[in-house]
ChimeraX commands (.cxc) that place a marker at each C-alpha (Angstrom):
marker #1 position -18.61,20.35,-53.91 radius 0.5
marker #1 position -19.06,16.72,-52.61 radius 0.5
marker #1 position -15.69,16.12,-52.38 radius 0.5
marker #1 position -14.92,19.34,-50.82 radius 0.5
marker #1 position -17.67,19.10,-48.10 radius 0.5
marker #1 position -15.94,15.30,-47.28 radius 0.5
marker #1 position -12.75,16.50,-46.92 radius 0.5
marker #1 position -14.00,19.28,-44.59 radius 0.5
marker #1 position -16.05,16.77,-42.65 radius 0.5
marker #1 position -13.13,14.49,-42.12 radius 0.5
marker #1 position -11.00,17.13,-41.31 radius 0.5
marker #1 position -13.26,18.33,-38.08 radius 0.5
marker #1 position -12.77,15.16,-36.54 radius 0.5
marker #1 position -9.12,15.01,-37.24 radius 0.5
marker #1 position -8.38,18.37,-35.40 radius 0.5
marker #1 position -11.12,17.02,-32.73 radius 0.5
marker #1 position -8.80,14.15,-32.10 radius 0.5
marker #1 position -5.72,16.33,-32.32 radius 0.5
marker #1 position -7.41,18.18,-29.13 radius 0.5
marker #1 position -7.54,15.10,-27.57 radius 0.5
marker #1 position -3.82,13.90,-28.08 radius 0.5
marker #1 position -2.67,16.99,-26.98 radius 0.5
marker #1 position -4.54,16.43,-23.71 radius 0.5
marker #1 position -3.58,13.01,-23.38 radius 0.5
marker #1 position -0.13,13.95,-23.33 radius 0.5
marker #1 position -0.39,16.25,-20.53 radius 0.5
marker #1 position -2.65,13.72,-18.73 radius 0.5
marker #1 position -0.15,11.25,-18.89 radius 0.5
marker #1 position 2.50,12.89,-17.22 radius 0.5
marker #1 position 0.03,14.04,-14.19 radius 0.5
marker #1 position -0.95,9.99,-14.40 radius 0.5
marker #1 position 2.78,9.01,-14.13 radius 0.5
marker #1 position 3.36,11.70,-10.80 radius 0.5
marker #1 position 0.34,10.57,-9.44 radius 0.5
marker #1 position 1.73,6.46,-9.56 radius 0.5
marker #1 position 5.32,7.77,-8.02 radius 0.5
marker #1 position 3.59,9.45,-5.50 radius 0.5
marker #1 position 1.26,6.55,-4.20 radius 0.5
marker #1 position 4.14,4.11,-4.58 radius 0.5
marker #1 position 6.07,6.69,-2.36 radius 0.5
marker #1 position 8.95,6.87,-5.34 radius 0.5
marker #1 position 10.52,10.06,-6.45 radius 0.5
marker #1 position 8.13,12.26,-8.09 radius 0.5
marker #1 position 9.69,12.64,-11.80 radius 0.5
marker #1 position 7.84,12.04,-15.06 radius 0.5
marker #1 position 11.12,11.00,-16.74 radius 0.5
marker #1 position 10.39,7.18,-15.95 radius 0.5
marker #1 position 8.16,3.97,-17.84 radius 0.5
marker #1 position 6.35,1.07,-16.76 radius 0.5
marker #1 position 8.69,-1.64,-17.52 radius 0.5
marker #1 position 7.52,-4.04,-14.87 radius 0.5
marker #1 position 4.12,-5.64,-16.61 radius 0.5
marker #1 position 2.98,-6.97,-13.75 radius 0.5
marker #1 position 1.75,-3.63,-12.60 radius 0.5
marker #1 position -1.03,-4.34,-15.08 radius 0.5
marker #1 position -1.09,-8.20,-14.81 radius 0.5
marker #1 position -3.67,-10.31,-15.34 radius 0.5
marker #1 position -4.19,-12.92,-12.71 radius 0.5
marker #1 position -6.97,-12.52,-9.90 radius 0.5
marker #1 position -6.12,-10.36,-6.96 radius 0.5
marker #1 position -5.48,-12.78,-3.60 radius 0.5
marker #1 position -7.88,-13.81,-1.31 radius 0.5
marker #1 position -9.44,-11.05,1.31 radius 0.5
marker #1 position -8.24,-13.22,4.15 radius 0.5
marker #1 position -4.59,-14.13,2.39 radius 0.5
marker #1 position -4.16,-10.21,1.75 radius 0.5
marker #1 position -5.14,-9.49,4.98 radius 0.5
marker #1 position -2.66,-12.16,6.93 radius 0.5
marker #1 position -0.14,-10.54,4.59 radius 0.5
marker #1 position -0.92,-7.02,5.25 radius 0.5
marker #1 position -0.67,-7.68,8.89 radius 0.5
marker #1 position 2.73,-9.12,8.65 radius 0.5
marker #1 position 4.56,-6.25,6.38 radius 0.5
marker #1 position 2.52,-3.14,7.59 radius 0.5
marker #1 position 5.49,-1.41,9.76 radius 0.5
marker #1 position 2.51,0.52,11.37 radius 0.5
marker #1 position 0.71,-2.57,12.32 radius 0.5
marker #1 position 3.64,-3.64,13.53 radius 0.5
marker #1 position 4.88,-0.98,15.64 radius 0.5
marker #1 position 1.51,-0.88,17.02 radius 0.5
marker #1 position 1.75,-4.71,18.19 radius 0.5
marker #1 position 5.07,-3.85,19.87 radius 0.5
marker #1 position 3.39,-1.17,21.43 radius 0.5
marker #1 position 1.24,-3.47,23.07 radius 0.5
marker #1 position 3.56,-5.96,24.34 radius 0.5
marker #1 position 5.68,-3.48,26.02 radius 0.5
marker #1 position 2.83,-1.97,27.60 radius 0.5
marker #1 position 2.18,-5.57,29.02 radius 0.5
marker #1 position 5.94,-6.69,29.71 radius 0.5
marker #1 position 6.30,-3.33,31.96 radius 0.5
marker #1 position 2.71,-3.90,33.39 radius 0.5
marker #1 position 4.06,-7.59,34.60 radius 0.5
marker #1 position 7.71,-5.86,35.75 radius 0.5
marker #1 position 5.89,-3.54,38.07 radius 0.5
marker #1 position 3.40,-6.49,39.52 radius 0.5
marker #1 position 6.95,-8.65,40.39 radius 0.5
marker #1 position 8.00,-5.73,42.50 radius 0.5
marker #1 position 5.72,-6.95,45.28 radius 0.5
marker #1 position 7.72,-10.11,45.39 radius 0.5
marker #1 position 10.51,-10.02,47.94 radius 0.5
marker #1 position 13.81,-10.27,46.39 radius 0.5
marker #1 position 17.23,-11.99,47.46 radius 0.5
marker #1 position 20.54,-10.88,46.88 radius 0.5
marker #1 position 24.27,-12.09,47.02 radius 0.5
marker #1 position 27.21,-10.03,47.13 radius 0.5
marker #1 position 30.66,-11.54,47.52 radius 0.5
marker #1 position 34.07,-9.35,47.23 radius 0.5
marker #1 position 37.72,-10.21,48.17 radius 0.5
marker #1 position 40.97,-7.82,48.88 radius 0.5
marker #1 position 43.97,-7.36,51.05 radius 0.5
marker #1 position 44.30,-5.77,54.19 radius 0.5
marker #1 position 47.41,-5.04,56.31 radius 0.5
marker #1 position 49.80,-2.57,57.68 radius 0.5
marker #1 position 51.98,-2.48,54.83 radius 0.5
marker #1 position 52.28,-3.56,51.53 radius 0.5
marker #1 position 54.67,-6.23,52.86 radius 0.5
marker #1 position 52.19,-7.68,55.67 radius 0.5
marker #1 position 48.90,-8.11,54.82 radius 0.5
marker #1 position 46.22,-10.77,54.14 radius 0.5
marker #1 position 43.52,-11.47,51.93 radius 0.5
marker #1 position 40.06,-10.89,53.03 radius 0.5
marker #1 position 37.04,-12.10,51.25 radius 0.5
marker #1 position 33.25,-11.10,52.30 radius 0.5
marker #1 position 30.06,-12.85,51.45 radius 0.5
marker #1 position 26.54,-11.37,52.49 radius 0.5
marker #1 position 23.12,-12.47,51.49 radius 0.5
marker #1 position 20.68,-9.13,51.42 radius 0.5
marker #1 position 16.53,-9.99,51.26 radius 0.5
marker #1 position 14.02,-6.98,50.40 radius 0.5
marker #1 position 11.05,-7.13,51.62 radius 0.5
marker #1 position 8.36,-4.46,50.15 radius 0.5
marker #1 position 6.42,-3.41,53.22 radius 0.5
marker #1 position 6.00,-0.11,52.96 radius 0.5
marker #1 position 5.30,0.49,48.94 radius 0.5
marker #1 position 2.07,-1.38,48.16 radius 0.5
marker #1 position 0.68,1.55,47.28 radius 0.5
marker #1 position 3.32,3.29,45.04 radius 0.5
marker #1 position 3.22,-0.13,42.88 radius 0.5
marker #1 position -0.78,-0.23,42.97 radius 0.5
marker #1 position -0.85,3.58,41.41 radius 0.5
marker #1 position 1.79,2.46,38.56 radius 0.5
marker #1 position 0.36,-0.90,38.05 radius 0.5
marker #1 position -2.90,0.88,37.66 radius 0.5
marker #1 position -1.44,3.41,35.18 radius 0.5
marker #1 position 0.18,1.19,32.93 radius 0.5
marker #1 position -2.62,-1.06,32.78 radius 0.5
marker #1 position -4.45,2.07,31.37 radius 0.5
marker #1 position -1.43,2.81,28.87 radius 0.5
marker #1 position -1.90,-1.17,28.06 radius 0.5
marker #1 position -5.45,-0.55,26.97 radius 0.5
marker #1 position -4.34,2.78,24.92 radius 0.5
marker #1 position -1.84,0.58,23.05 radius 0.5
marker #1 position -4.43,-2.65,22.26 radius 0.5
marker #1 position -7.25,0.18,21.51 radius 0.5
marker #1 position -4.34,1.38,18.61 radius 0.5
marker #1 position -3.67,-1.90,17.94 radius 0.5
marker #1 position -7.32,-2.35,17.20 radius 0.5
marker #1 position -7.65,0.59,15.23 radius 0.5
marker #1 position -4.80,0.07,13.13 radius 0.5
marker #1 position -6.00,-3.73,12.44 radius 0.5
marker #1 position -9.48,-2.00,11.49 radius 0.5
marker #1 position -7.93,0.45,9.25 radius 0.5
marker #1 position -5.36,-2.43,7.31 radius 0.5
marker #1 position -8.80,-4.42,6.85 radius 0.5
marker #1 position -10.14,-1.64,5.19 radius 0.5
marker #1 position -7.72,-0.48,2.56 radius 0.5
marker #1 position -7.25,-4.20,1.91 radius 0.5
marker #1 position -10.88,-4.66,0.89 radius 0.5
marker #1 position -11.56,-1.48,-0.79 radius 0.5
marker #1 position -8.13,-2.28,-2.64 radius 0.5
marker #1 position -9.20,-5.70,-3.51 radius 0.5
marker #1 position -12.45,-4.24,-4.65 radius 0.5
marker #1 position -11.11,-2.22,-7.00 radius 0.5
marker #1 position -8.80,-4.01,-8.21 radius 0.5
marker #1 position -12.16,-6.58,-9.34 radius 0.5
marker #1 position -13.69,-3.68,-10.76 radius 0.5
marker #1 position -10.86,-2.48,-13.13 radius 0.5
marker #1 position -10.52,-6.10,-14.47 radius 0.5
marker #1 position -14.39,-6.11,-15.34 radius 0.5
marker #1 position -13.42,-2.87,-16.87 radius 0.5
marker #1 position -11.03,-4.09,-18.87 radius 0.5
marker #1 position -12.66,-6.72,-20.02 radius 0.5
marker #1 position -15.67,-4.69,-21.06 radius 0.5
marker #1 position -13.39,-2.44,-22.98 radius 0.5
marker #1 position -11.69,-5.05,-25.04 radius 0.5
marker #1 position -15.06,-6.45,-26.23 radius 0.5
marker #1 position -16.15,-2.77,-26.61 radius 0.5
marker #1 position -12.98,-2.12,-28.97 radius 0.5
marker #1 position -13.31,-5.82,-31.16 radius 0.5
marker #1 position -16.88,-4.76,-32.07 radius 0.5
marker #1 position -15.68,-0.78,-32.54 radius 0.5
marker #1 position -13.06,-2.54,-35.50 radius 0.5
marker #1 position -15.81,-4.99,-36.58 radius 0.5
marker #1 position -18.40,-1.65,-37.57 radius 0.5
marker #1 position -15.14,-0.02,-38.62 radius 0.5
marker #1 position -14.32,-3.05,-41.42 radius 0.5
marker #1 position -18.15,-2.82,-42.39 radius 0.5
marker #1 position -18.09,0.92,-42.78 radius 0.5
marker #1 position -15.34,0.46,-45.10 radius 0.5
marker #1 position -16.81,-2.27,-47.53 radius 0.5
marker #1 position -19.82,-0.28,-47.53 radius 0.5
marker #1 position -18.22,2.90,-48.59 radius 0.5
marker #1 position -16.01,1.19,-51.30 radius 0.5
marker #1 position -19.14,-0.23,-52.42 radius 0.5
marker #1 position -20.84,3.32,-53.00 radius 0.5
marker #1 position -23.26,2.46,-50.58 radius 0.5
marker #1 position -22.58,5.41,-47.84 radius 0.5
marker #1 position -20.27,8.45,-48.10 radius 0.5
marker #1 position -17.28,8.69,-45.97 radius 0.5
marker #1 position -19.17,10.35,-42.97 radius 0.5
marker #1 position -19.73,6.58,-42.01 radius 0.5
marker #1 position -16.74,5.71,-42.03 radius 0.5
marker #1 position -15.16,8.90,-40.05 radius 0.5
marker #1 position -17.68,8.48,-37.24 radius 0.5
marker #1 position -17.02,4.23,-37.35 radius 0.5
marker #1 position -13.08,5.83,-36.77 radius 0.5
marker #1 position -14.07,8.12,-34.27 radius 0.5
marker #1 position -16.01,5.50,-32.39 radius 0.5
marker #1 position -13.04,2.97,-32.27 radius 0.5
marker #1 position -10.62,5.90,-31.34 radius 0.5
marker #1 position -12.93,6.00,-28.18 radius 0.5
marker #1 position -13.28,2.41,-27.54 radius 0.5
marker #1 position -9.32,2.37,-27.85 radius 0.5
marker #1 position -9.16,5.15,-25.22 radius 0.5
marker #1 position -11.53,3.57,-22.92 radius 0.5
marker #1 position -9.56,-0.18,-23.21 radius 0.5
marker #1 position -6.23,2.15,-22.07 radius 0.5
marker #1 position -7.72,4.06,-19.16 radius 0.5
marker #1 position -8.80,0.26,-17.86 radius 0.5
marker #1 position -5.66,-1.05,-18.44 radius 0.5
marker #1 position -4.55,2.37,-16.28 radius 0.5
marker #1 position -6.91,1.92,-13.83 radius 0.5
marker #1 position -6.12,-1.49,-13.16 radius 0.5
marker #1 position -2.71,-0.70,-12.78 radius 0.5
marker #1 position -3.40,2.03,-10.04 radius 0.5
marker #1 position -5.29,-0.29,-8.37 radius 0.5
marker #1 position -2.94,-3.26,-8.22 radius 0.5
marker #1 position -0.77,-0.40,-6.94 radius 0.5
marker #1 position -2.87,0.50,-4.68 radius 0.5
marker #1 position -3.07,-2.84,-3.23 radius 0.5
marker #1 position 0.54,-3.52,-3.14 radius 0.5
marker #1 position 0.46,-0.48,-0.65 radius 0.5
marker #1 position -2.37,-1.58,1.41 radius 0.5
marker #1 position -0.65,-4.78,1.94 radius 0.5
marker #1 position 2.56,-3.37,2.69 radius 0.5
marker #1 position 4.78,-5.06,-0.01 radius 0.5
marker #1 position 4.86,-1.86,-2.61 radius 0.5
marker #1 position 8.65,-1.62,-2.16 radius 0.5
marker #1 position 8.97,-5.09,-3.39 radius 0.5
marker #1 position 6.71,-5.43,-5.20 radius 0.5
marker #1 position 7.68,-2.18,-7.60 radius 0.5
marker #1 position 11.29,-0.97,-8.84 radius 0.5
marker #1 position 11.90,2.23,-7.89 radius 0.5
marker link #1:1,2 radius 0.2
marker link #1:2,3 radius 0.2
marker link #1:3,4 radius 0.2
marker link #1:4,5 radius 0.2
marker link #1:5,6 radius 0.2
marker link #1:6,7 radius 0.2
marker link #1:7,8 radius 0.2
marker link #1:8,9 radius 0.2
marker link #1:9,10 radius 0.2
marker link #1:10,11 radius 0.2
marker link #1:11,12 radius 0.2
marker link #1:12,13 radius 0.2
marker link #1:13,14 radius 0.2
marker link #1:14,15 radius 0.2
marker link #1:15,16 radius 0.2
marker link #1:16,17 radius 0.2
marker link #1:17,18 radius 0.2
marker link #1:18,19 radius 0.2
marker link #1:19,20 radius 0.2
marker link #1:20,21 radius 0.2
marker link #1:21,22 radius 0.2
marker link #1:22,23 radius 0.2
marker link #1:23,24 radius 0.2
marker link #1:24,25 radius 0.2
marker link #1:25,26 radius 0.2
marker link #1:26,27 radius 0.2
marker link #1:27,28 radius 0.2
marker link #1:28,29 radius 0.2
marker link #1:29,30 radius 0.2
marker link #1:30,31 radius 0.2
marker link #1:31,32 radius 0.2
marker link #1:32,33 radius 0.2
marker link #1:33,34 radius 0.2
marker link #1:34,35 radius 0.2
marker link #1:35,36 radius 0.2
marker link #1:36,37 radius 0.2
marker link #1:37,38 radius 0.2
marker link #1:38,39 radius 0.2
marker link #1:39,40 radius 0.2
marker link #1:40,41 radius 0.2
marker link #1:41,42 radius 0.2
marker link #1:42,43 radius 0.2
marker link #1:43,44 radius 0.2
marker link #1:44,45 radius 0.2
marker link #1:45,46 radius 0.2
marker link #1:46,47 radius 0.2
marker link #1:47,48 radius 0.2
marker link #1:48,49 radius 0.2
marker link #1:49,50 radius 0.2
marker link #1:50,51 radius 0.2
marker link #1:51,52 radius 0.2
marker link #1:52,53 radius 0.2
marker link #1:53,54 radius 0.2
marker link #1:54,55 radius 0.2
marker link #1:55,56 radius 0.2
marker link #1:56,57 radius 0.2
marker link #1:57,58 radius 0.2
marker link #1:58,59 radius 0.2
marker link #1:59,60 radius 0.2
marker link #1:60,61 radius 0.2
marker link #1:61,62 radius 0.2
marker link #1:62,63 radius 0.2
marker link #1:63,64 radius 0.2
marker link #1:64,65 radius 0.2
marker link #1:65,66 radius 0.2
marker link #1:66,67 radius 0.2
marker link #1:67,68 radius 0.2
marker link #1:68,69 radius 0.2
marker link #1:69,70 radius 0.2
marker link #1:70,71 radius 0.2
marker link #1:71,72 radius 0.2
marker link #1:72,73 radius 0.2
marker link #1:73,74 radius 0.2
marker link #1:74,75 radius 0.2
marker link #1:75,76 radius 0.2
marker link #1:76,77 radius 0.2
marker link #1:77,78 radius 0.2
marker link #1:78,79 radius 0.2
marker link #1:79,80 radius 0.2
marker link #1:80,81 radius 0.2
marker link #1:81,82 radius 0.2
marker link #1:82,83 radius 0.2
marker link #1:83,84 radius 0.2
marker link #1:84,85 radius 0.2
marker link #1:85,86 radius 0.2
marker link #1:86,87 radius 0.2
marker link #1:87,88 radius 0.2
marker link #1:88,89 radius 0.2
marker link #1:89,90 radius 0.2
marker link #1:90,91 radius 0.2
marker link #1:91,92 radius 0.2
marker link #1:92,93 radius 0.2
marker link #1:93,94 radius 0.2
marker link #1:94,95 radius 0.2
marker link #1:95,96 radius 0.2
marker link #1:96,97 radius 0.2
marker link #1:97,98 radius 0.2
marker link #1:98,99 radius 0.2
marker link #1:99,100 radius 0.2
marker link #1:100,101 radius 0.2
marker link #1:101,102 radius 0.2
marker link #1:102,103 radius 0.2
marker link #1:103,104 radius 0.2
marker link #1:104,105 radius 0.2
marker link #1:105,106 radius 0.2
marker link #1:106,107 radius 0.2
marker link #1:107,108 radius 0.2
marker link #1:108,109 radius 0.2
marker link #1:109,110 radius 0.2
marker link #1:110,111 radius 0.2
marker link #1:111,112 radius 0.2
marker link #1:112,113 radius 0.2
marker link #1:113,114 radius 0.2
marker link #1:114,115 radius 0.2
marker link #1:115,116 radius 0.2
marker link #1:116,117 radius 0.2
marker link #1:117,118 radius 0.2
marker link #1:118,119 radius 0.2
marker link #1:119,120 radius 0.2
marker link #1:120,121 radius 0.2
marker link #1:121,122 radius 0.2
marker link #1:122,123 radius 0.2
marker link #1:123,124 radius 0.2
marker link #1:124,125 radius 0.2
marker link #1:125,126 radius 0.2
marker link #1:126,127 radius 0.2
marker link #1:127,128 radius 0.2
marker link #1:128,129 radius 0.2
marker link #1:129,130 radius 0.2
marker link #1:130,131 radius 0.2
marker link #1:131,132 radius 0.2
marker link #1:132,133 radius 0.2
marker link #1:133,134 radius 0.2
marker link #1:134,135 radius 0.2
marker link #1:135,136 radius 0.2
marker link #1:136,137 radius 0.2
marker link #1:137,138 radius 0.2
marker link #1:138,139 radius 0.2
marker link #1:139,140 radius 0.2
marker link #1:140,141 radius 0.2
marker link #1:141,142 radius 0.2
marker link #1:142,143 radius 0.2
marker link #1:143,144 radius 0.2
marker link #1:144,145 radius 0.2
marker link #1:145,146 radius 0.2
marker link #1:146,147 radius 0.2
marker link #1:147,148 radius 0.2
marker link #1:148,149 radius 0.2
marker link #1:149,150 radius 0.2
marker link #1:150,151 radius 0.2
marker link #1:151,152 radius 0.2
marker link #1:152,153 radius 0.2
marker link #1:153,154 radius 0.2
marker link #1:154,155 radius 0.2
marker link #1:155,156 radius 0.2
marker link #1:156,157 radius 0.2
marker link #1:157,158 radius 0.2
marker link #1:158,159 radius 0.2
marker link #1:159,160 radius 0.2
marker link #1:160,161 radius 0.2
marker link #1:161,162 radius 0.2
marker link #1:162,163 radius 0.2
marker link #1:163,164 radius 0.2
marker link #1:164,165 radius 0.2
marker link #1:165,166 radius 0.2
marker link #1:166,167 radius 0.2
marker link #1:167,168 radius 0.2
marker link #1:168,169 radius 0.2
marker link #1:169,170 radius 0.2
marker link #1:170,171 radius 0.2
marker link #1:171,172 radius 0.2
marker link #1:172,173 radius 0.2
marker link #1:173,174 radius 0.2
marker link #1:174,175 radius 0.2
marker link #1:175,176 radius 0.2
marker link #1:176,177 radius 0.2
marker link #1:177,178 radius 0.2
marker link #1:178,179 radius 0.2
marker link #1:179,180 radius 0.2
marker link #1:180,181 radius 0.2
marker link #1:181,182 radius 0.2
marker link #1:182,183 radius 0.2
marker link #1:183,184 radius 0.2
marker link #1:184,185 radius 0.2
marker link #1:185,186 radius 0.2
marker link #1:186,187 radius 0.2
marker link #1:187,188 radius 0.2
marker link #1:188,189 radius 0.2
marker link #1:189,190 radius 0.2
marker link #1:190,191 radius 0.2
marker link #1:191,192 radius 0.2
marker link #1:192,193 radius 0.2
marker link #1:193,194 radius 0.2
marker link #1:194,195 radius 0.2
marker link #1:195,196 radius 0.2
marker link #1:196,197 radius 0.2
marker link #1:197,198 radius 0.2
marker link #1:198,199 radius 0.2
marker link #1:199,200 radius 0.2
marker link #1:200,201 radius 0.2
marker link #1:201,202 radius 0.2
marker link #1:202,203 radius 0.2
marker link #1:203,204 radius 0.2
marker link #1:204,205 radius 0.2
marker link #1:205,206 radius 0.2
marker link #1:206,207 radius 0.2
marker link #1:207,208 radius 0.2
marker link #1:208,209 radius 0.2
marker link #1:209,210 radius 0.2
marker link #1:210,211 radius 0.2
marker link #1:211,212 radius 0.2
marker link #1:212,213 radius 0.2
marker link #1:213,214 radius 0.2
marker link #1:214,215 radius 0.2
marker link #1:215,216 radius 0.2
marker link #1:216,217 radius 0.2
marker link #1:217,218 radius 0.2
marker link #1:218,219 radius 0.2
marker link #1:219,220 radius 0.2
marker link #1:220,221 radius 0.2
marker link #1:221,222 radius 0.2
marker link #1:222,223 radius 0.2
marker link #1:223,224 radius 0.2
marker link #1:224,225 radius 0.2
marker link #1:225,226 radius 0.2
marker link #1:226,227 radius 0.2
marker link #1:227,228 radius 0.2
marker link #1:228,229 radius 0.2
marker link #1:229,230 radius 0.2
marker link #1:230,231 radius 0.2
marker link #1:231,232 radius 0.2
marker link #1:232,233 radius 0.2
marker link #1:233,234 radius 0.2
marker link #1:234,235 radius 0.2
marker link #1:235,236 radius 0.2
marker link #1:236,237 radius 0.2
marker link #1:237,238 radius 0.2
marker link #1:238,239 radius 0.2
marker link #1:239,240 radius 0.2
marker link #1:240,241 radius 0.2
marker link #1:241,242 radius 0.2
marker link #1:242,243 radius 0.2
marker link #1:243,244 radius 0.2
marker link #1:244,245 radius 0.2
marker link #1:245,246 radius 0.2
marker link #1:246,247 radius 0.2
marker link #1:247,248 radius 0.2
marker link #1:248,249 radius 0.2
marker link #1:249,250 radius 0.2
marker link #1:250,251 radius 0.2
marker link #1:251,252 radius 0.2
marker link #1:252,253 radius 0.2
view
């Protein structure tokens, strides 16, 4: 009856952690859709991780280094910049127009009777513009894109304050994960160190097995634990890469 009531009580755990594989399976292949779609790839679960710096293990960059990077590659940051300076180039176009302007024009031909007789001609003319009568046409537009110039540096702003953002919270997570994974290794060395114990115990007649299936079932759970770190910190070094703009490069599609 003891040995029947130990095989029983190992074998609830074993179907326990069947459960779990079976979920873990399924997990991973949301986990994998999830990563394609935040690193903007083509969602398919038929792929692996063969780059292993997407889990790495060097520190993250500096908050001011990502950020001077992010503001380099981040097309939107970008686009908003340009927005800005030709908001400010048209601005300046529309404030020359009050200048007066000068203009040559020069032209030669032939002129005569017939195509036999005739002479060339040449004409030079000097033209000057002077804007008397549109001071306030150009005040009006001057005054409206001066208003779209603002628009564009109040975007510009926002889209700094937004890069800034995802830069830091990336950065901070990415800080976190590597505490996590550092907790979980230590958590998984001391998980095998009971384990070993358990074992010279029970082959010692000390304990039943029941010590050494729960001792198992603990280090199962420290080894899960050490791989959704090692996850995590992958997702968030991804997650970096895309606040700073350089995901593309950074990953192969």
């Amino acid at each position: 009856m003891a040995a029947e009531l130990d095989a029983i009580r190992a074998m609830q755990p074993v179907n326990s952690l069947e459960q779990q594989r079976l979920e873990a399976e399924q997990n991973y292949v949301a986990a994998k859709l999830n990563l394609a779609n935040l690193l903007q790839a083509t969602p398919s679960a038929d792929f692996e991780v063969s780059d292993q710096s997407a889990y790495g293990s060097g520190i993250p960059p500096s908050k001011d280094e990502a950020l001077q990077l992010a503001l380099m590659a981040r097309f939107d940051y970008r686009s908003a910049e340009a927005n800005v300076k030709a908001a400010d180039l048209k601005r300046q176009s529309i404030k020359s127009t009050r200048y007066p302007t000068l203009r040559f024009q020069a032209d030669d031909g032939q002129s005569g009777s017939t195509p036999v007789h005739n002479m060339n001609t040449y004409r030079i003319q000097g033209v000057v513009e002077l804007p008397v009568f549109t001071g306030g046409r150009i005040k009006a537009e001057e005054q409206e894109l001066e208003a779209l110039t603002r628009q564009a540096q109040v975007a510009l702003d926002k889209s700094r304050s937004q890069i800034e953002t995802d830069v830091l919270i990336a950065i901070s997570g990415v800080e976190w994960a590597q505490k996590q994974v550092t907790a979980s290794a230590e958590n998984v060395k001391l998980s095998r160190q009971e384990l070993d114990l358990s074992r010279a115990r029970f082959s010692q007649g000390v304990t039943d097995n029941t010590e050494v299936v729960n001792a198992q079932d603990r280090l199962s759970r420290a080894d899960d634990a050490s791989i959704r770190a090692q996850f995590t910190l992958g997702l968030s070094r991804a997650n970096l890469a895309r606040a700073i703009g350089v995901a593309e490069t950074t990953y192969h599609k």
